[in-house]
C-alpha positions in Angstrom: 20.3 -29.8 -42.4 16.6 -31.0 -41.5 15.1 -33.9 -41.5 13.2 -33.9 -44.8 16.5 -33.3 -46.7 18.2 -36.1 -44.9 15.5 -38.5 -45.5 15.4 -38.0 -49.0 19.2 -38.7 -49.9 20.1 -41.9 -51.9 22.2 -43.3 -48.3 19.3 -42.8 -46.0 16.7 -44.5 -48.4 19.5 -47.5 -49.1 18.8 -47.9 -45.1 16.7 -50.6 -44.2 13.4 -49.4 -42.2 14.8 -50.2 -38.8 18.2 -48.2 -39.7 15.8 -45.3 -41.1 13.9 -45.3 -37.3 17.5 -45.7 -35.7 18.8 -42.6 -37.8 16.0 -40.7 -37.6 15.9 -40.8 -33.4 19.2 -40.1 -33.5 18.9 -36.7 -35.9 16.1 -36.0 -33.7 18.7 -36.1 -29.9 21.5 -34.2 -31.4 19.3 -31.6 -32.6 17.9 -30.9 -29.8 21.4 -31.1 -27.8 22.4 -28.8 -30.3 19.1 -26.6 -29.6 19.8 -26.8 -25.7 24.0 -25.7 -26.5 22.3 -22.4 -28.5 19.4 -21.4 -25.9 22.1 -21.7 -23.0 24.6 -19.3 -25.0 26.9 -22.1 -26.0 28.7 -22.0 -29.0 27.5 -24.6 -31.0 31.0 -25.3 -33.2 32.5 -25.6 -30.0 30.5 -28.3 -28.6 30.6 -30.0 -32.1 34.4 -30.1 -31.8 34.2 -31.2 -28.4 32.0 -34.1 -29.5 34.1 -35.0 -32.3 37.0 -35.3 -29.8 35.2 -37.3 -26.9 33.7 -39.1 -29.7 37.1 -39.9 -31.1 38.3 -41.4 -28.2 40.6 -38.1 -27.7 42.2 -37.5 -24.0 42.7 -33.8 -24.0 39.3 -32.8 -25.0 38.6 -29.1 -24.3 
């Protein structure tokens, strides 16, 4: 997904301007995490799983 096609959907215009700036920073980091993962020959589904799990508040995260 990029940027323009988020920033066109019928949620992210809903978002007030301050929640568009907050989203858009956000898309912004975690593309380049995901760009850093790639470049070091990470898998990128496996740190996306990983996140999910920290993220989740998982214990066994691997």
């Amino acid at each position: 997904m990029t940027f323009e096609t988020l920033s066109t959907t019928e949620w992210f215009l809903q978002q007030s301007m301050q929640d568009q700036q907050k989203i858009g920073g956000l898309f912004f980091k975690v593309n380049q995490i995901l760009e850093g993962v790639e470049e070091t020959g990470g898998e990128r589904n496996r740190f996306l799983a990983f996140a999910f799990c920290v993220n989740s508040g998982g214990q066994d995260c691997n």
